[in-house]
C-alpha positions in Angstrom: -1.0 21.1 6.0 1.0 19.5 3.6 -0.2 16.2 1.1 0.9 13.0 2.6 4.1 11.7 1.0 3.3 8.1 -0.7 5.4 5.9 -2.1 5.3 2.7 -4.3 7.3 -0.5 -5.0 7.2 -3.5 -6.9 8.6 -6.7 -8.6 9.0 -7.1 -12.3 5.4 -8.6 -12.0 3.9 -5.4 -10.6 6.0 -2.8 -13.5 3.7 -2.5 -16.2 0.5 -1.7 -13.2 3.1 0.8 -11.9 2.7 4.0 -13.9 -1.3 3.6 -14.0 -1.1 3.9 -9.7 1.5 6.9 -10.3 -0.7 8.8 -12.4 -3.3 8.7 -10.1 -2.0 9.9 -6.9 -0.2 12.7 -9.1 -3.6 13.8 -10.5 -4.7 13.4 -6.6 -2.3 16.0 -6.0 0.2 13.6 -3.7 3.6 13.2 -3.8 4.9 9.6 -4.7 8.4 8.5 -4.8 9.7 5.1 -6.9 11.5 2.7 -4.6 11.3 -0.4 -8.0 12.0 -2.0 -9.3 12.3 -0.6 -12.8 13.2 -3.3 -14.9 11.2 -6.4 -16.2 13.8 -8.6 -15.3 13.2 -11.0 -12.0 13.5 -9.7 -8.5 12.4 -11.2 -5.4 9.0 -9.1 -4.0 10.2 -9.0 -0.4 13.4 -7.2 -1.2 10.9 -4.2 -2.3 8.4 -4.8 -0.2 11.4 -4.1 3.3 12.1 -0.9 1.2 8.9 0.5 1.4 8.1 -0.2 4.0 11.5 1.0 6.1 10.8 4.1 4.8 7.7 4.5 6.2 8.5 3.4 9.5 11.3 5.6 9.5 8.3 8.4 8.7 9.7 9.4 5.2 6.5 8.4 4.0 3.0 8.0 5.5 1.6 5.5 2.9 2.9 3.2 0.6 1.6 0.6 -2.2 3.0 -2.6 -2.9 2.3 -4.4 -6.3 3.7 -8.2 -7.3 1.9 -11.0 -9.3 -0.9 -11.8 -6.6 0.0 -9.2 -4.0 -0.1 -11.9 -1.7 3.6 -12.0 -0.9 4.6 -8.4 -1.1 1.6 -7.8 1.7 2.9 -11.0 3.9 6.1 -9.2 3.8 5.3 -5.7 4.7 3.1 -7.0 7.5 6.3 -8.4 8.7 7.5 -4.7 9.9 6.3 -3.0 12.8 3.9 0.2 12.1 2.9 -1.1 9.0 -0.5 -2.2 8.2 -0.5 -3.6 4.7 -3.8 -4.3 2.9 -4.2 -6.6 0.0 -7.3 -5.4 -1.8 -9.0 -6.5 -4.5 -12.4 -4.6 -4.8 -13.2 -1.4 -3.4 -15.3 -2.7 -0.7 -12.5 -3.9 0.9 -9.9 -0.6 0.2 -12.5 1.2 2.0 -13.0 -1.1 5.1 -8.7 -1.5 5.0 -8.8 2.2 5.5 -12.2 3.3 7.4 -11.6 0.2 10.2 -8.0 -1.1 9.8 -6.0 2.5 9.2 -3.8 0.4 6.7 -1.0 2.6 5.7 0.4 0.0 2.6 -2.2 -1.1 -0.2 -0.9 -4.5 -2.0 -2.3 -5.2 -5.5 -1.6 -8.0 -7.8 -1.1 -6.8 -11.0 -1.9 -10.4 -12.3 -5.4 -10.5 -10.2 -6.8 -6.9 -10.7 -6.4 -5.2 -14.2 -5.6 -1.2 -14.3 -9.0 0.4 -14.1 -9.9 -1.6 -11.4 -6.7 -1.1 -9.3 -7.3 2.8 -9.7 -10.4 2.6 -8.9 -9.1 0.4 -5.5 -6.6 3.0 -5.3 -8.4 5.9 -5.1 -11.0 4.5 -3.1 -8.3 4.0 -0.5 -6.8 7.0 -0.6 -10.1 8.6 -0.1 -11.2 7.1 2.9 -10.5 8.3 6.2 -9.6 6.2 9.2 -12.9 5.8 11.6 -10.7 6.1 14.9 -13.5 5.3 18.1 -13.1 2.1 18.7 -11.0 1.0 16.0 -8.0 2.6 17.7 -8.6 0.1 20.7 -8.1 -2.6 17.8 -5.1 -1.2 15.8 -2.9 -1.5 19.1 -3.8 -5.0 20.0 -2.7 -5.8 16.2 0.6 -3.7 16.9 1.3 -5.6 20.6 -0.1 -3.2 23.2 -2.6 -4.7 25.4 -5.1 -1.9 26.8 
């Protein structure tokens, strides 16, 4: 079985948290592809946050992470797409429970909120944490529209 293909996205406010997040699924051993934005200059969070996101809908990727100022708005616009269960997290409390009861496939950071050891701690915490299934599954379609 192959490694789950990841990828990441950001706005100018998330690029200098970028590399830190990179590092860490590469020493995980998981392919991540760069959707942006690569520059410092300003871009609007959502534009990245649709491109990540239609990717993994698409199944390109299986996870993603999303990284702006707060995280706030990237997440309000990932959860915007279908299939996509994006988690902002700022401690690892709650990157486990986004994972373990929620199956969230996107994890938002701010990179103004969190600084770099946290956010790789976050990360790895949510990488490492399985999805519970039982009766979480019952809960994941009601958030995605079906009713039984």
């Amino acid at each position: 079985m192959s490694a789950a293909r990841w990828v990441i996205a950001n706005d100018h406010a998330g690029l200098a948290l970028k590399p830190a997040l990179t590092q860490v699924l590469t020493v995980l051993g998981l392919p991540v592809d760069d959707l942006g934005t690569t520059s410092s200059e300003s871009v609007d969070y959502a534009d990245f946050a649709h491109r990540a996101c239609e990717s993994i809908v698409s199944g390109r990727y299986e996870h993603g992470i999303l990284v702006c100022g707060t995280g706030v708005g990237i997440s309000i616009a990932a959860n915007r797409h279908r299939g996509i269960r994006a988690a902002l997290c700022n401690d690892l409390y709650t990157a486990r429970m986004a994972r373990l009861h929620n199956d969230a496939n996107v994890l938002c950071l701010g990179a103004r909120v969190v600084g770099a050891g946290l956010a790789e701690e976050i990360l790895r915490a949510f990488v490492q944490t399985p999805f519970e299934a039982g009766r979480h599954r019952t809960r994941i379609a009601k958030i995605d529209g079906a009713t039984g």
